[in-house]
C-alpha positions as CSV (number, residue, x, y, z in Angstrom):
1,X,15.1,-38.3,49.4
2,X,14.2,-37.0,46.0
3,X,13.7,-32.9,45.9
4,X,10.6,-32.3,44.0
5,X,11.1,-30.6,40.8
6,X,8.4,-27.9,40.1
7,X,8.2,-26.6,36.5
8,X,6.0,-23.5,36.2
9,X,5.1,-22.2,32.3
10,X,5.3,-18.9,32.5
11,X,3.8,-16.6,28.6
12,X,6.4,-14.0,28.4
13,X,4.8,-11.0,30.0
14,X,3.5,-8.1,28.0
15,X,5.6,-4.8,28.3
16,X,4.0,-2.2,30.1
17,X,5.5,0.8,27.8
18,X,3.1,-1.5,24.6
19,X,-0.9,-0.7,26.2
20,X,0.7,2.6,27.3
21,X,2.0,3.7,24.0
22,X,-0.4,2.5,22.2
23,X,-3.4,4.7,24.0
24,X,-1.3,7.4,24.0
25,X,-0.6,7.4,20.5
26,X,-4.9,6.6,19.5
27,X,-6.2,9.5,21.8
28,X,-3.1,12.0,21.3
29,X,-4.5,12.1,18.3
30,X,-8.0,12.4,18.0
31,X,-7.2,14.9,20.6
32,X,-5.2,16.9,18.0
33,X,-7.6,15.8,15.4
34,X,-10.6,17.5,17.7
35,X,-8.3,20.3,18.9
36,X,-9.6,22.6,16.6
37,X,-13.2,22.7,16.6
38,X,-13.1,23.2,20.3
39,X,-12.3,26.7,19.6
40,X,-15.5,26.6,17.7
41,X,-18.1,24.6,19.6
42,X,-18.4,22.9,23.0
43,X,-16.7,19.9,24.2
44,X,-20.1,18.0,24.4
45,X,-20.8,19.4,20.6
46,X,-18.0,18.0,19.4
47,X,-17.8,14.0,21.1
48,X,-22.1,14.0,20.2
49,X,-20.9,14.9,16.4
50,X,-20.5,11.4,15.7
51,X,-24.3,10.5,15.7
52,X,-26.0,13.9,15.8
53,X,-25.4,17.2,14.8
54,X,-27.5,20.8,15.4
55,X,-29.5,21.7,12.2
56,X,-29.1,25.6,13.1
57,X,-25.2,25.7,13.8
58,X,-22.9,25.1,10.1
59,X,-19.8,24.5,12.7
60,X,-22.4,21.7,13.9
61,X,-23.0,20.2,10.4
62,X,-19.7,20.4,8.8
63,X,-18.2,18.7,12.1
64,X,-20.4,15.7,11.4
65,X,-20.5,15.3,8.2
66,X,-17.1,16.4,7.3
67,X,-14.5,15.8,10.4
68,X,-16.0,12.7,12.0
69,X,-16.1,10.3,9.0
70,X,-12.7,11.1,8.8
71,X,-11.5,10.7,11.9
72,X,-13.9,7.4,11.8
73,X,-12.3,6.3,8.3
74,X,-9.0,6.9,9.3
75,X,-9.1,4.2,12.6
76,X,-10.8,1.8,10.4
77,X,-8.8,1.7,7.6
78,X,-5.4,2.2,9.6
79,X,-6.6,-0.5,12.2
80,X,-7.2,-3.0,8.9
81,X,-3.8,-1.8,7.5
82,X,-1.9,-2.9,10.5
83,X,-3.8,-6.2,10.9
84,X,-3.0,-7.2,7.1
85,X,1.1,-6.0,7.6
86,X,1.1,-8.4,10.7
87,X,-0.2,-11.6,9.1
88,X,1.5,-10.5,6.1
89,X,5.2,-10.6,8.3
90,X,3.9,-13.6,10.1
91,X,3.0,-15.6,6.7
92,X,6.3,-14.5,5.1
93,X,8.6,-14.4,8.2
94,X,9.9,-10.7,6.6
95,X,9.6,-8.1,9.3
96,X,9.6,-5.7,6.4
97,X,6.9,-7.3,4.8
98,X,3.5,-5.2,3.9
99,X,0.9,-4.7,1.4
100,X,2.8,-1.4,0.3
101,X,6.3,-3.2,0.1
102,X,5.0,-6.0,-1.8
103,X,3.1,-3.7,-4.5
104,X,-0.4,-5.0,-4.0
105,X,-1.4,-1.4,-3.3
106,X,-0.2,-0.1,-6.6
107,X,-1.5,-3.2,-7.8
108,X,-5.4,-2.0,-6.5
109,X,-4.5,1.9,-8.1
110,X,-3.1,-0.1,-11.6
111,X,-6.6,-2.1,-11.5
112,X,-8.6,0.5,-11.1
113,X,-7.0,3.1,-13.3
114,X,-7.5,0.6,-16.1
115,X,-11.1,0.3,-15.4
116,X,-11.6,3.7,-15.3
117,X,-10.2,4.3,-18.8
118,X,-10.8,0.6,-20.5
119,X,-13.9,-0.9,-18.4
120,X,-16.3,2.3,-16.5
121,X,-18.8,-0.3,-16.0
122,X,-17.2,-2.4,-13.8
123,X,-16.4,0.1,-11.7
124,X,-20.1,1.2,-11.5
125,X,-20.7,-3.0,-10.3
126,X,-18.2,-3.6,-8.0
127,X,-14.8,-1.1,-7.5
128,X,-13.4,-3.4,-4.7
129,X,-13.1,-6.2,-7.5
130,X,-11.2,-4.4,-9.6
131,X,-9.0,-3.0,-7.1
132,X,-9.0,-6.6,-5.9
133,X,-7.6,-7.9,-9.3
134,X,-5.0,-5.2,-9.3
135,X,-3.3,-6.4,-5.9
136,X,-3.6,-10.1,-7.2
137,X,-1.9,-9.7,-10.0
138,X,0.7,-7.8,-8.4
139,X,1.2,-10.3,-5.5
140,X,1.3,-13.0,-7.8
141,X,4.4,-11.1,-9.9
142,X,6.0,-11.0,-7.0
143,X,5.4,-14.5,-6.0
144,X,6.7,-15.5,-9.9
145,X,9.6,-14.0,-9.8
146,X,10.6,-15.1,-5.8
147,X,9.3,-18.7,-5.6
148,X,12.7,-20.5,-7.2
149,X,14.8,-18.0,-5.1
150,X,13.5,-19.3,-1.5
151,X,11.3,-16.3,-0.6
152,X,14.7,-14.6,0.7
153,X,13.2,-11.5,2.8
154,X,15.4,-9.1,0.9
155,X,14.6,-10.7,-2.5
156,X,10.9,-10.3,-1.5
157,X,11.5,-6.5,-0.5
158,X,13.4,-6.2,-4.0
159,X,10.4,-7.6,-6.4
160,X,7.9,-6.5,-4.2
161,X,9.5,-2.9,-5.2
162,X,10.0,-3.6,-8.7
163,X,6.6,-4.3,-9.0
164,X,5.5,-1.2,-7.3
165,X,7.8,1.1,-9.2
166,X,6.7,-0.9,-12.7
167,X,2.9,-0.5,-12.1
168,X,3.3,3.1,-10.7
169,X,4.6,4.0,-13.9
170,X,2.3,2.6,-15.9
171,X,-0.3,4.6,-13.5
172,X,1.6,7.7,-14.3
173,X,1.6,6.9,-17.8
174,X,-1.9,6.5,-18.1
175,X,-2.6,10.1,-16.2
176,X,-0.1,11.6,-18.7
177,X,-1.8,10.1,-22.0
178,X,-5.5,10.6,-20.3
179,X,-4.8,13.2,-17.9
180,X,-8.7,14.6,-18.8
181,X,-10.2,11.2,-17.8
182,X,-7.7,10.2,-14.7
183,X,-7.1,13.8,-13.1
184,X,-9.2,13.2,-10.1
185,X,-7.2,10.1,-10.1
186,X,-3.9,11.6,-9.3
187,X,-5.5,13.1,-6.0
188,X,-7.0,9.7,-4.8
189,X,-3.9,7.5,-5.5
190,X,-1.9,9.5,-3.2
191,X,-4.2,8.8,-0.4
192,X,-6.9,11.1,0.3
193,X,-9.3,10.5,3.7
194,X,-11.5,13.7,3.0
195,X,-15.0,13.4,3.3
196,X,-18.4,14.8,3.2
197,X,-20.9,12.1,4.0
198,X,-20.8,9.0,6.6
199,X,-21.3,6.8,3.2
200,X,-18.7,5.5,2.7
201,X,-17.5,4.6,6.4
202,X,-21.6,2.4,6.2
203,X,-20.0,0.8,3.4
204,X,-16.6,0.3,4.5
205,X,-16.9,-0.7,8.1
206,X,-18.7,-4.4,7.3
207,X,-15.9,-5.3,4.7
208,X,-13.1,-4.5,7.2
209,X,-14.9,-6.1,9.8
210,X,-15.7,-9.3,8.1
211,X,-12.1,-10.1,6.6
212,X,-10.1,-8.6,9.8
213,X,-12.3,-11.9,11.9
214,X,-11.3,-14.1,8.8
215,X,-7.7,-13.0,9.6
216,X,-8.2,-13.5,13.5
217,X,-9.6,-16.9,12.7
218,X,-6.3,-17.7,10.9
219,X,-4.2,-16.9,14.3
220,X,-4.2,-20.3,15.8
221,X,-2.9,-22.3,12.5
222,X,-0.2,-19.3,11.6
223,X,1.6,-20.1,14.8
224,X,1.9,-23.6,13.9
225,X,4.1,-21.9,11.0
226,X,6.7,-21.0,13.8
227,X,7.4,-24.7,14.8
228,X,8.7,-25.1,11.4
229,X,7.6,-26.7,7.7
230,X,8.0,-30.8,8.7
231,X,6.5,-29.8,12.5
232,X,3.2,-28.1,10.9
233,X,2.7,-30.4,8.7
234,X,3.0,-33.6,10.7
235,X,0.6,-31.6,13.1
236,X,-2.1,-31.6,10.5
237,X,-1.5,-27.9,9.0
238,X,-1.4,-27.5,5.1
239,X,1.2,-25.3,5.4
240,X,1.3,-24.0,1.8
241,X,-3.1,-23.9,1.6
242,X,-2.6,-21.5,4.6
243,X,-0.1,-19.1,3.5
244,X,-1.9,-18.9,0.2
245,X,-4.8,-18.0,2.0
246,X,-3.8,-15.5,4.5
247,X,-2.3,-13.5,1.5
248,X,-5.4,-13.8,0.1
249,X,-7.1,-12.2,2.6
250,X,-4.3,-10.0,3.3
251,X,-5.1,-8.7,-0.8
252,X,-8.7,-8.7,-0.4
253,X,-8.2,-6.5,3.0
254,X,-5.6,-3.8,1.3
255,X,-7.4,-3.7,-2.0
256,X,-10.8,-2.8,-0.4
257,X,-8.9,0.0,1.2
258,X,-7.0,1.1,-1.8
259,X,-10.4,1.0,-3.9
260,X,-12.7,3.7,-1.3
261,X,-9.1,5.8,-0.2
262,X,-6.2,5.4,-2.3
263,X,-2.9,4.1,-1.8
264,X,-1.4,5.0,2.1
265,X,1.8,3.5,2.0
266,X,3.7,2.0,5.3
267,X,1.2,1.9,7.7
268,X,0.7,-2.4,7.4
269,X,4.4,-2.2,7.8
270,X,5.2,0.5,10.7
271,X,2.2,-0.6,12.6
272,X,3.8,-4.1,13.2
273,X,7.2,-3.0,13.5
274,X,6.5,-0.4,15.9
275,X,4.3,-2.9,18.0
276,X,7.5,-5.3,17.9
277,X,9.9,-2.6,19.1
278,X,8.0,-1.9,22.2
279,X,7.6,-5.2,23.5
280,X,5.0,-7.7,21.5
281,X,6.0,-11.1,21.3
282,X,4.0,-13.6,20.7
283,X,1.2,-13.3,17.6
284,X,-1.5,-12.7,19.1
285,X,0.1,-9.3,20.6
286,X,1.4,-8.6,17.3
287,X,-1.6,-8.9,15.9
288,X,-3.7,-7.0,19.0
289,X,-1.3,-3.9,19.3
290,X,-0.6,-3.9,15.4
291,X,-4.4,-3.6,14.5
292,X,-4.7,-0.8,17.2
293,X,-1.3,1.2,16.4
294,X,-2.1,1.1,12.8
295,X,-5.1,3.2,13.5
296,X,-3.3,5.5,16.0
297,X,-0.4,6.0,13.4
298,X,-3.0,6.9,10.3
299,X,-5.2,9.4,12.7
300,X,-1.8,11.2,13.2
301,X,-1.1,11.3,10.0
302,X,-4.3,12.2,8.5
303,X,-4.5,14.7,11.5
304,X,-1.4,16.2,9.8
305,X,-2.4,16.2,6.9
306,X,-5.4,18.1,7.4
307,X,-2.8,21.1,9.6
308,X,-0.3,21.4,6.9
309,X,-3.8,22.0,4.3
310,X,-4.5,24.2,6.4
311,X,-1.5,26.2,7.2
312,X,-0.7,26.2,3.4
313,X,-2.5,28.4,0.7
314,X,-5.5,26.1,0.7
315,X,-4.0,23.3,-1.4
316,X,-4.7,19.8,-0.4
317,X,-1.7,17.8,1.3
318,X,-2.3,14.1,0.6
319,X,-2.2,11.8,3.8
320,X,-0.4,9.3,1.4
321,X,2.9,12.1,2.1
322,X,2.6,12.1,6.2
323,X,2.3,8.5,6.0
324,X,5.5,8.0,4.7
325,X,6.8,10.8,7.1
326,X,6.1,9.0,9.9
327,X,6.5,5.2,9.0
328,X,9.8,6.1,7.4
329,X,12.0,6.5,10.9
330,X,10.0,3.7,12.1
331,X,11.2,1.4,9.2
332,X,15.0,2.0,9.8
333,X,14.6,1.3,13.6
334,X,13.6,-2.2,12.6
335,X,16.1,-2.5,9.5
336,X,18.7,-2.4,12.9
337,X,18.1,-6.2,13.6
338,X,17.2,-7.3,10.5
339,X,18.9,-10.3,9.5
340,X,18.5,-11.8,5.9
341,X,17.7,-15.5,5.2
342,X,17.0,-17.9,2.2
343,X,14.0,-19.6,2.7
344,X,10.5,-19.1,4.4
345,X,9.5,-19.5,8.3
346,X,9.3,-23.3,8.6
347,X,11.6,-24.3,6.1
348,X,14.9,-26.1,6.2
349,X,18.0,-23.1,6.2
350,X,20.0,-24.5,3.4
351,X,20.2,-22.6,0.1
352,X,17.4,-22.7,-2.5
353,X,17.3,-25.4,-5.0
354,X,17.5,-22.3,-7.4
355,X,20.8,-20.8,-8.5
356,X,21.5,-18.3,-10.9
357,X,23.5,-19.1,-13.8
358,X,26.5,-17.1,-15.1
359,X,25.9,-15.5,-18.5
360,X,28.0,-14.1,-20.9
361,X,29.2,-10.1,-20.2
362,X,28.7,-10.0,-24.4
363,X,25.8,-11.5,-24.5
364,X,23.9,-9.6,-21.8
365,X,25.7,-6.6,-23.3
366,X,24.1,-7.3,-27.1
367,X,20.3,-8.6,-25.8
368,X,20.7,-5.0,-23.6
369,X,21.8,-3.1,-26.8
370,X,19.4,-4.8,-28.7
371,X,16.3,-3.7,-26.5
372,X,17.8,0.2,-26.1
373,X,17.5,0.1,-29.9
374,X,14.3,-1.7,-29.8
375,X,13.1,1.3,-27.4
376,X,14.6,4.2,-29.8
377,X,13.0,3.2,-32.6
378,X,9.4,2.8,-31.1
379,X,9.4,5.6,-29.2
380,X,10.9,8.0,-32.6
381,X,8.9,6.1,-35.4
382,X,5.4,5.6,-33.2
383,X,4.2,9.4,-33.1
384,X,0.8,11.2,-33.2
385,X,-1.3,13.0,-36.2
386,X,-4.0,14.7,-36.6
387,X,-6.7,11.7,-36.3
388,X,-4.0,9.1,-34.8
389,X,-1.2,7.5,-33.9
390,X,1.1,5.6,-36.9
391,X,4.3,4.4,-38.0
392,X,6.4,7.3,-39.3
393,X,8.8,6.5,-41.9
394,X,13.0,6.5,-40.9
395,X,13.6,9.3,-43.4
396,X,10.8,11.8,-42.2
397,X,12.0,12.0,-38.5
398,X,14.6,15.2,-39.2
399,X,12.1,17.2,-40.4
400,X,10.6,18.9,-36.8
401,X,14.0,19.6,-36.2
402,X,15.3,21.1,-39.3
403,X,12.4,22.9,-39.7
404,X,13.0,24.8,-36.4
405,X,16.4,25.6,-37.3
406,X,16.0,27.6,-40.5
407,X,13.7,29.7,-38.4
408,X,10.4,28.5,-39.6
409,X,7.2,26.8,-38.6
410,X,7.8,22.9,-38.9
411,X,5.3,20.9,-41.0
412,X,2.5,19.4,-38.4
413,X,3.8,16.0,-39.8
414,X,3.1,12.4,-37.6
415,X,6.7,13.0,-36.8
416,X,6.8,16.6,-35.8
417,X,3.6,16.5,-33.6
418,X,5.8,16.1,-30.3
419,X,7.6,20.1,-31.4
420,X,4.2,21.9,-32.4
421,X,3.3,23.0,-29.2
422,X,7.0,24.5,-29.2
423,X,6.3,26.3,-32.4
């Protein structure tokens, strides 16, 4: 007598501490968010000032037209954010992976500080394509200089931060050299969710919605990703058409944020990692409780924010700064089981067909040396005038500074126009 053998599938359960924190986290705070304009109007004012608002009471007006396309913008765009850092971790099998770590923010604020200074118009047709050629750009860098390398997750995290550090500086560059054109600029790039109108929410809200759907569509084919390279493929996937893409979309999804708010850094990445830490398994949890934390953790941010403006003398606090406040623990809880690997989800684990060389210490010493000099003399002989900027001759750089040490005015010379405000 044969004992029957009875094989139940099981899906791994879903945690109960995952629904729990997550609607904790979304209504603790709009609660905090709301908080204080209960002391100024009624409970029913204040939930009815998201579609109406009492022409006779200012509270009224400025609490729907002011707080609740914030508090509206903020779970849109965080909600989006944490969508894009899950496919983004999914596509790249990096659980540090985000649209902040691998510069395609910066690469929106890059793109549309250039416009803004080289190209007005196109900003007055489209601002999302700029913003949208910005983060391609920069994704593509990154992809450049990681392809030959295996798509190792720290090498990823590495150029995804050179990239951001490079095109941040060129923003800051720009301010510095325009800072009459690009002041306003400075404000928006570090994140800014203030508003006065529900505009830009009715022209947000249909963007987000239409490429978060494009992302959900994706879900079915990215989990063929996790049976491996050979296994997708011989299942029909075209593996390398998909990732390419879901970043894509990923790009078109951050940019179109970065372009209306600014850059808010490490929400795409904490929202996933946090959704991971309490429980979520499988993608389509990751990608459920990612979309919702994301726009739990931005709310509470923004919500923030807004106190510390407040509390301060009046100046505004960014919610670019409490964004990084609060994804920052987040980020080293998951660094704990972070393991490093050589190659992509899917792919075989041996090293990449990539490997550095071994250079010469003297020549990489002497092609160093060479560019320091290179940089020296550009940045002494290229100087300012009166109507321009020119070459300035070797033998005319000493004379701002010996002019200032006899005691006397030095000559407003292309050379000497970096001392004249000293004079």
């Amino acid at each position: 007598m044969y004992a029957e053998a009875q094989v139940v599938s099981t899906a791994p359960r879903l945690p109960g501490k995952l629904p729990l924190t997550a609607m904790l986290l979304v209504l603790g705070a709009l609660a905090a968010s709301a908080a204080p304009w209960f002391l100024e109007l009624d409970p029913l004012a204040v939930v009815s000032a998201f579609w109406s608002y009492d022409t006779t009471d200012y509270t009224s007006v400025l609490a729907h037209f002011s707080w609740a396309p914030r508090v509206s913008i903020a779970l849109l765009i965080g909600c989006g954010l944490g969508l894009a850092g899950a496919v983004t971790q999914q596509v790249l099998g990096n659980p540090l992976a985000s649209p902040t770590t691998l510069g395609v923010e910066a690469g929106g604020q890059f793109g549309v500080t250039l416009a803004t200074l080289f190209a007005p118009a196109l900003l007055a047709f489209s601002q999302d394509l700029v913003a949208v050629a910005g983060g391609l750009l920069a994704i593509g860098m990154v992809i450049a200089l990681t392809w030959r390398l295996g798509f190792s997750p720290v090498t990823v995290i590495l150029a995804g931060l050179v990239i951001t550090f490079f095109m941040g500086a060129l923003n800051m560059a720009f301010m510095l050299i325009k800072g009459e054109w690009l002041g306003n600029l400075f404000i928006w790039g570090a994140g800014s969710l203030v508003q006065n109108s529900w505009q830009p929410f009715m022209d947000l809200w249909p963007r987000v919605l239409i490429l978060g759907a494009a992302l959900v569509l994706l879900m079915r084919p990215l989990q063929l990703l996790q049976l491996g390279q050979a296994s997708a493929s011989s299942l029909g996937a075209r593996v390398g058409l998909l990732r390419i893409l879901a970043l894509f979309l990923v790009v078109l999804m951050s940019a179109t944020v970065v372009s209306r708010v600014g850059v808010v850094a490490f929400v795409g990445l904490a929202a996933p990692v946090l959704a991971r830490l309490l429980g979520a398994r499988t993608l389509q949890e990751r990608l459920i409780w990612s979309t919702l934390l994301g726009g739990g953790l931005l709310l509470l941010a923004d919500t923030l924010a807004h106190w510390a403006s407040s509390w301060g003398d009046g100046s505004l606090v960014p919610t670019g700064t409490t964004t990084a406040l609060i994804g920052g623990p987040i980020i080293l809880l998951a660094l704990q089981g972070f393991k490093n690997t050589h190659h992509m989800p899917g792919q075989e684990s041996n090293p990449g067909a990539f490997l550095p060389k071994r250079r010469s210490v003297l020549v990489t010493g002497a092609v160093l040396l060479c560019l320091l000099l290179a940089t020296f003399f550009v940045s002494m002989g290229w100087s300012p005038g009166l109507q321009e900027w020119s070459w300035t001759p070797i033998a005319d750089w000493g004379e701002a500074g010996s002019g200032v040490a006899h005691g006397c005015s030095p000559p407003f010379s292309r050379a000497s126009a970096w001392a004249w405000p000293a004079a």
